[in-house]
C-alpha positions in Angstrom: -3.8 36.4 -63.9 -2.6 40.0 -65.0 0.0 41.8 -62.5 -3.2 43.7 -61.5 -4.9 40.9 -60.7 -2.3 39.9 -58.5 -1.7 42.8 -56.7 -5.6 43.2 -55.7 -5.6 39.6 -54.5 -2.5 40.4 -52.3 -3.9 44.1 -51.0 -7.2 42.3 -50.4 -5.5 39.5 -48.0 -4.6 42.9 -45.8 -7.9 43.4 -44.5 -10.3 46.7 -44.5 -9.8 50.1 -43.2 -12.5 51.7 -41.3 -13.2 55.0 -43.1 -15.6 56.8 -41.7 -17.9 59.7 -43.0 -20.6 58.9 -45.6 -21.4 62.3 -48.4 -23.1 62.0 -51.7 -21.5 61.8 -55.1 -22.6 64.6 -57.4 -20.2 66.8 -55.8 -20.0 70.0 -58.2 -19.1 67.7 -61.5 -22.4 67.1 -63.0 -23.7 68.7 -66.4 -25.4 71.8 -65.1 -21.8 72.7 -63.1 -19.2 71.9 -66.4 -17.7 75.0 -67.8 -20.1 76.3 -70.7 -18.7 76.4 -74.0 -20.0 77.2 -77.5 -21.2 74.6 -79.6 -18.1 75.5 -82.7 -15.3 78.1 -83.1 -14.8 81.4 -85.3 -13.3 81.0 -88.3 -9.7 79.3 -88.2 -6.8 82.3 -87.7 -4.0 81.3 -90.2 -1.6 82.3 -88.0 2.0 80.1 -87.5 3.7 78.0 -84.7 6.4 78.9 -82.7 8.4 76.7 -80.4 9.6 76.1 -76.9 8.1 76.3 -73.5 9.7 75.8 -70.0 7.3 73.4 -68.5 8.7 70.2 -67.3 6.5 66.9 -66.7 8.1 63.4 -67.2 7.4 61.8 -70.3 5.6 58.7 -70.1 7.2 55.4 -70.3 4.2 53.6 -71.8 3.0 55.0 -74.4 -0.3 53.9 -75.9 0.1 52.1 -78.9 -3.3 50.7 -79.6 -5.1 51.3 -83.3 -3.2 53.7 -85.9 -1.4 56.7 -85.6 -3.2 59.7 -87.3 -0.8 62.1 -86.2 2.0 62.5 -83.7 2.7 66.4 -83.9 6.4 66.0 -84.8 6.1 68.8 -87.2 4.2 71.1 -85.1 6.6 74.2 -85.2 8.5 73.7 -88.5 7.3 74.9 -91.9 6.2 71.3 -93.0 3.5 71.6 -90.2 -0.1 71.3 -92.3 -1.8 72.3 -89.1 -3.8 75.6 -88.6 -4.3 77.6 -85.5 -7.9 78.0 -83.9 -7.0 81.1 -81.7 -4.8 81.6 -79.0 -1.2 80.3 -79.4 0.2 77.2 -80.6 3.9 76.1 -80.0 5.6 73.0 -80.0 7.1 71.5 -77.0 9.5 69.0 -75.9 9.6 69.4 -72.7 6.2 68.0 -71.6 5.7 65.2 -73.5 3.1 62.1 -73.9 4.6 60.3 -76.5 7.9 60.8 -79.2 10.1 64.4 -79.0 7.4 66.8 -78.6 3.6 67.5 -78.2 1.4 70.6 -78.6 1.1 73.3 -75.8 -2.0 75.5 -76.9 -2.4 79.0 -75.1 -5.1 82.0 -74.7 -4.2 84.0 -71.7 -8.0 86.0 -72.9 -10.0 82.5 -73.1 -12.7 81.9 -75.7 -10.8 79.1 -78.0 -7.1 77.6 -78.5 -6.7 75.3 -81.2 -5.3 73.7 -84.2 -7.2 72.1 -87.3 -5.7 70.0 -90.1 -7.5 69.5 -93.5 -7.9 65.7 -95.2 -7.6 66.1 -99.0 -8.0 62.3 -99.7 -10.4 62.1 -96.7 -10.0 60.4 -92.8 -12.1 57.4 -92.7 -13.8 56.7 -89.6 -16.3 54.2 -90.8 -14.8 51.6 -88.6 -12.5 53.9 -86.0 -13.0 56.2 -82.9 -10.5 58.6 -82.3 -8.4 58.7 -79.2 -6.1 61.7 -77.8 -3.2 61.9 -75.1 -4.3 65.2 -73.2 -3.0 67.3 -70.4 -5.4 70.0 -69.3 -4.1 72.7 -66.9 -6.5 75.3 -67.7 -8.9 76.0 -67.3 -9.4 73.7 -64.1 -12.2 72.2 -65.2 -13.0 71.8 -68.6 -13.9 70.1 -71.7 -12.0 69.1 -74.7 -13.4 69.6 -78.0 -13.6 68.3 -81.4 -15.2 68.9 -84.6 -15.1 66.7 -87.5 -15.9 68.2 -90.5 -17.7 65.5 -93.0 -17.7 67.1 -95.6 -18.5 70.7 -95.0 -20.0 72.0 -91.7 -23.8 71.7 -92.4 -22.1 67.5 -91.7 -20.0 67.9 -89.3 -19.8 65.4 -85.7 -18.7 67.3 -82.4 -16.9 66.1 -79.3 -16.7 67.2 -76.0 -15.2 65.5 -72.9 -14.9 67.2 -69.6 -12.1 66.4 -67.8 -12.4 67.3 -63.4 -10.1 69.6 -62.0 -7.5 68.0 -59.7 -6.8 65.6 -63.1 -4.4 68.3 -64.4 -1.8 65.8 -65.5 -1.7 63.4 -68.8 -4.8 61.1 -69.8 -5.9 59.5 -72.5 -9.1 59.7 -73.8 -12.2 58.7 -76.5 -13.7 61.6 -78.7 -17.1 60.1 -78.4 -19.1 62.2 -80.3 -21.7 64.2 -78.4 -23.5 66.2 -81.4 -24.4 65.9 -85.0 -25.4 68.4 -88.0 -26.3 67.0 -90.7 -25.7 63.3 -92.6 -21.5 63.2 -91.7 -19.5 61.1 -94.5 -17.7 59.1 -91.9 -15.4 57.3 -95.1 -14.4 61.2 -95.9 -13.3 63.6 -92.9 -12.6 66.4 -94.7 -11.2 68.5 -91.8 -10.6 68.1 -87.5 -10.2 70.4 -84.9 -9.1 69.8 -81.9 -9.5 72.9 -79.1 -10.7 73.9 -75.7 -13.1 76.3 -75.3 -14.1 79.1 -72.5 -16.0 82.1 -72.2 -13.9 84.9 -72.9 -11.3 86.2 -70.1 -11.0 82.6 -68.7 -7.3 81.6 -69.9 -6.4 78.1 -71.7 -3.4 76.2 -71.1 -3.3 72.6 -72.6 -1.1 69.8 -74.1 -2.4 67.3 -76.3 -0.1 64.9 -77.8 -0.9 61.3 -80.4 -3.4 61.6 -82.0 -4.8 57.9 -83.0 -7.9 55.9 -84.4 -9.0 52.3 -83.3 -11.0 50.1 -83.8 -14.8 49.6 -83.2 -17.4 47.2 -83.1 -20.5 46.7 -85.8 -23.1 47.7 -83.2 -23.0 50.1 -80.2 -23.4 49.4 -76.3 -25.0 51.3 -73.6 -23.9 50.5 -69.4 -26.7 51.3 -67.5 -25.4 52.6 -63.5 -26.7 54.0 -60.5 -24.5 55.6 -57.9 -24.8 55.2 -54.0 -27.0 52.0 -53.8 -30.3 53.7 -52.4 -33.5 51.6 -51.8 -34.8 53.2 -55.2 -32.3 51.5 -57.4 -34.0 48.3 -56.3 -37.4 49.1 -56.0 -37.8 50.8 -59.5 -34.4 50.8 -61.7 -34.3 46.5 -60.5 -37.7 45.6 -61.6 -37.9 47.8 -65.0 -34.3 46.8 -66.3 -35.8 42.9 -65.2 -38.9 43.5 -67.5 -36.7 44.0 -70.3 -33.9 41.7 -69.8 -31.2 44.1 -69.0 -28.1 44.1 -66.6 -27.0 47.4 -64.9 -24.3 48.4 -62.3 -24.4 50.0 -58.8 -22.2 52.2 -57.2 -21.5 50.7 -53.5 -21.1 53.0 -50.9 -19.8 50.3 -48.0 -21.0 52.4 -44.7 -24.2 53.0 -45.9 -25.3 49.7 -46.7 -28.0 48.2 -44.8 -28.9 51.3 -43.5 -32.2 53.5 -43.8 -32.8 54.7 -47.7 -29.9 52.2 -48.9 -30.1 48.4 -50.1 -29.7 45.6 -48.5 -27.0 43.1 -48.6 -29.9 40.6 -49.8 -31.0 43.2 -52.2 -26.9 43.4 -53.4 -27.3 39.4 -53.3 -30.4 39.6 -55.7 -29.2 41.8 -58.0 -25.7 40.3 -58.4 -27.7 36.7 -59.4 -29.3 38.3 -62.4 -26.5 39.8 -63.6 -26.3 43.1 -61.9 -22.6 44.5 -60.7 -22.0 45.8 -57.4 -19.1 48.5 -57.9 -16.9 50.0 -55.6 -17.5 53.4 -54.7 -15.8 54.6 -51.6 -16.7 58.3 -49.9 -15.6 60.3 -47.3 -16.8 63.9 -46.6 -14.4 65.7 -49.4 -13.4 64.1 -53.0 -10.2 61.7 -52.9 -7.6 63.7 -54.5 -8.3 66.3 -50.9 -6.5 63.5 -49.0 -2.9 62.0 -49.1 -1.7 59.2 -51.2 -1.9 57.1 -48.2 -5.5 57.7 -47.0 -6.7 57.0 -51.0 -5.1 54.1 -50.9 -7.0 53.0 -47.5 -10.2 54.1 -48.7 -10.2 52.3 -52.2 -8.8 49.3 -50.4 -11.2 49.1 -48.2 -13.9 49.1 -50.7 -12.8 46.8 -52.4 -12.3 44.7 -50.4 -15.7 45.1 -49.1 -17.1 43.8 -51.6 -14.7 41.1 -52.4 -15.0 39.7 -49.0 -18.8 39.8 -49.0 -19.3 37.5 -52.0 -19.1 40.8 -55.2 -15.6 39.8 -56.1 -17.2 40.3 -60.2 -18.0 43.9 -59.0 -15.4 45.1 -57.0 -13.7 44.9 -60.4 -15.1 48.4 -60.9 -14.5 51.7 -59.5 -16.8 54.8 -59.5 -15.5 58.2 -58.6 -16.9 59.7 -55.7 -18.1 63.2 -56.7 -16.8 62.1 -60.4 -13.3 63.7 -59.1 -9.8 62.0 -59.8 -6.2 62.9 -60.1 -3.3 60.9 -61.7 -2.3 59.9 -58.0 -6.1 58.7 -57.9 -6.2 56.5 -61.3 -2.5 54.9 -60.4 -4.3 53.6 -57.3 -7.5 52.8 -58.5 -4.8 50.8 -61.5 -3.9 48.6 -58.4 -7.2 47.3 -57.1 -9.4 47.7 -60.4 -10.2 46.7 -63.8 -12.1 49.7 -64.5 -12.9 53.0 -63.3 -15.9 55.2 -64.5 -16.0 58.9 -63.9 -18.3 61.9 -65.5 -17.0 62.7 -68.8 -20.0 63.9 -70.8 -19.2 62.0 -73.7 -20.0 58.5 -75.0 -16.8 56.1 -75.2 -14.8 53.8 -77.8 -17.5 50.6 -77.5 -14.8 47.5 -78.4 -12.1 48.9 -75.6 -12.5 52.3 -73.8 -8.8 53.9 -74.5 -8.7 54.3 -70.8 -10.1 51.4 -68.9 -9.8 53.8 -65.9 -11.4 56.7 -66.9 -14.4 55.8 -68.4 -16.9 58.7 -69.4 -20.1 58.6 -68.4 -23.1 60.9 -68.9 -25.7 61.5 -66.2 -29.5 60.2 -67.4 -31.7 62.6 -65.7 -32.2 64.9 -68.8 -34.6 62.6 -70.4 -33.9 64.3 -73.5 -30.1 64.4 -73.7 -30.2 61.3 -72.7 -31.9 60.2 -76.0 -29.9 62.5 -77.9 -26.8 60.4 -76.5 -28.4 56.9 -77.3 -29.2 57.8 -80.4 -25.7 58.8 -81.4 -24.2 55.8 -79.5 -26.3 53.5 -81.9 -25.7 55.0 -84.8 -22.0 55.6 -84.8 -21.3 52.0 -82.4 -20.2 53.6 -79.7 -20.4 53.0 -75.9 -22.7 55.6 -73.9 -22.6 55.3 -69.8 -25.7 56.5 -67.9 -26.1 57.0 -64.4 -28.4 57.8 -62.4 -29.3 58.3 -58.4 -32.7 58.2 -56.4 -35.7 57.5 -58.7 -39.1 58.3 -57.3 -41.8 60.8 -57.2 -41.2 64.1 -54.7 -38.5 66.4 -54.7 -36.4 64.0 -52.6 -35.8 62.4 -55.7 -33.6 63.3 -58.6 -35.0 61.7 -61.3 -39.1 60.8 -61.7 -40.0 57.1 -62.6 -41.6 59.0 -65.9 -38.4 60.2 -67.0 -36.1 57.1 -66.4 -38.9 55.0 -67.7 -38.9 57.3 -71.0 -35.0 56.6 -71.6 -35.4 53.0 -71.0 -38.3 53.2 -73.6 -36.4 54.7 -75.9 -33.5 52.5 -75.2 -35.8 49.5 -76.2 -36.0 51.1 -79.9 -31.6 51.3 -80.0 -30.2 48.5 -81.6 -27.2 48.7 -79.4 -25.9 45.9 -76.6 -27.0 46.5 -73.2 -24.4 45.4 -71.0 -23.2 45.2 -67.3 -19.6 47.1 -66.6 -18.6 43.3 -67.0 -19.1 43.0 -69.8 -16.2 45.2 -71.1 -14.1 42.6 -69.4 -15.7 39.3 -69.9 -17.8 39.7 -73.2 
């Protein structure tokens, strides 16, 4: 048993803590809400690094050291440096650091991009590797980070984008899961990367990003299919059409409204969980968790879990959904504590063999039939790991998604030769 493992089995002994106030979980981070961005940048500005900034933010102690390290941005700021700018300002600093002496601080006090891009004469080969990045987005307060690999001019080119919430304005780590495609990329022969954020003009930039690494993947892709706030919906139409095809998916547990009107059942739970189903915590209270103190996230997570532990999901309470997809670091190091893994909306699919954070797992919301597919299709052929949630599924207005609709992803799910799994299946497979 992992240290983590341990400490859940210890916090659980405790007991729960009554938290009272029940709210939905879109909150303002879905799709239609993220900052809009363009879909690729001007034409890279030549222009050269400078160094030194007074920002101060410990480094971390840990450093990430899975796969290979592409770059570390030690020569960011010197003459050696054989990155570009893409707009705004580029300096190095070694003040605010992920990993080694420095990382890059990228700047546009006028918005529209800040970046760097490096060319690949002999080629970056991500045949068998997704890329992973250390970054620390300050502004704008919600946003996405974006990458474009060029493969091997830009008529084959893969793009990334992966929105990161805005209380979570400290260091994460996460997987460029590639949410666009031009052309037939040579994925042997990267001839060029850029790595920016984006905003409409007048909208400043202010981000550090920081090791810059590739690891491994799996020969075929996986898709975790999830549905947030156990209404009667997810068991009445999602439970019988993932049964017909043979397929595992996850909820999203809300403990106080269990067993209520429009919610399942604990027999429901029961029924799912013996065919395979995981019954994830998902705590809520009337704001998102990072509004509250240290203390009172700590209660709340706590005393989901342990909900579900104590009433026979111990398998699901490995797993933590965001309430209103909204985190902080404070948020994460508790959700560390109690939980395996933590899933949160990111836009983007994920590194399939090993998410390069197990706690902030992207996921993409399924009730754009069509984007959807787009996703699938680019989780299959590139082996990575798409995340789809959805809520209530029904006909009316009430609803968010039609039984047409979800029934069109899942059909077109059927035709993916990817690995439909369970959020257990990261752990146990």
């Amino acid at each position: 048993m992992n240290d983590s493992s341990t400490r859940r089995s210890v916090l659980a002994s405790v007991g729960a803590v009554s938290v009272s106030g029940v709210a939905g979980c879109l909150g303002d981070s879905g799709q239609a809400e993220a900052d809009g961005t363009p879909t690729s940048t001007t034409a890279a500005n030549e222009s050269t690094t400078t160094t030194g900034t007074e920002t101060s933010t410990q480094q971390q102690s840990q450093p990430f050291t899975r796969g290979q390290l592409v770059d570390d941005f030690e020569d960011i700021g010197t003459k050696d440096t054989r990155w570009g700018t893409v707009g705004g300002t580029v300096e190095a600093d070694t003040d605010d650091v992920y990993a080694g002496t420095q990382s890059v601080h990228m700047t546009n006090k006028n918005g529209d991009a800040a970046g760097i891009y490096k060319s690949f004469p002999d080629g970056l080969d991500l045949r068998k590797h997704d890329l992973s990045l250390a970054v620390k987005l300050q502004k704008p307060v919600r946003g996405k980070i974006a990458a474009e690999l060029i493969a091997p001019a830009r008529s084959d080119m893969l793009v990334s984008k992966r929105f990161i919430p805005k209380e979570l304005n400290d260091w994460i780590r996460i997987d460029l899961g590639y949410t666009g495609k031009t052309g037939k990329p040579v994925m042997k022969s990267i001839q060029e990367l850029r790595l920016m954020v984006l905003t409409p003009k007048g909208k400043p930039i202010n981000v550090h990003i920081d090791d810059l690494r590739k690891i491994p993947k799996p020969d075929k892709g996986k898709v975790i299919l999830q549905f947030d706030d156990a209404v009667t919906s997810q068991y009445e139409v999602a439970f019988k059409e993932l049964q017909k095809r043979g397929w595992p998916g996850g909820v999203a547990v809300i403990p106080d409204a269990i067993n209520s009107e429009g919610n399942l059942t604990t027999g429901q739970m029961r029924e799912m969980r013996d065919a395979g189903w995981d019954m994830m915590a998902h705590p809520q209270a009337p704001k998102p968790l990072p509004a509250y103190s240290e203390a009172k996230q700590q209660r709340m997570i706590q005393q989901a879990y342990n909900y579900l532990d104590l009433k026979g999901f111990p398998k699901g309470a490995r797993h933590f959904v965001a309430p209103y997809n909204r985190v902080s670091k404070t948020t994460l190091d508790i959700v560390s504590e109690f939980h395996d893994t933590g899933f949160m909306f990111g836009a983007c699919p994920n590194n399939a063999q090993q998410p390069s954070n197990m706690h902030a797992i992207s996921r993409v919301m399924g009730k754009d039939p069509q984007g959807t597919r787009r996703i699938l299709n680019i989780a299959e052929e590139f082996n990575q790991l798409a995340v789809v949630t959805w809520h209530s599924i029904g006909e009316g207005e009430e609803y968010e998604t039609s039984p047409a609709d979800f029934k069109n992803v899942l059909n077109h799910l059927e035709q993916k030769d990817v690995d439909v799994i369970a959020p257990s299946g990261l752990l146990d497979d």
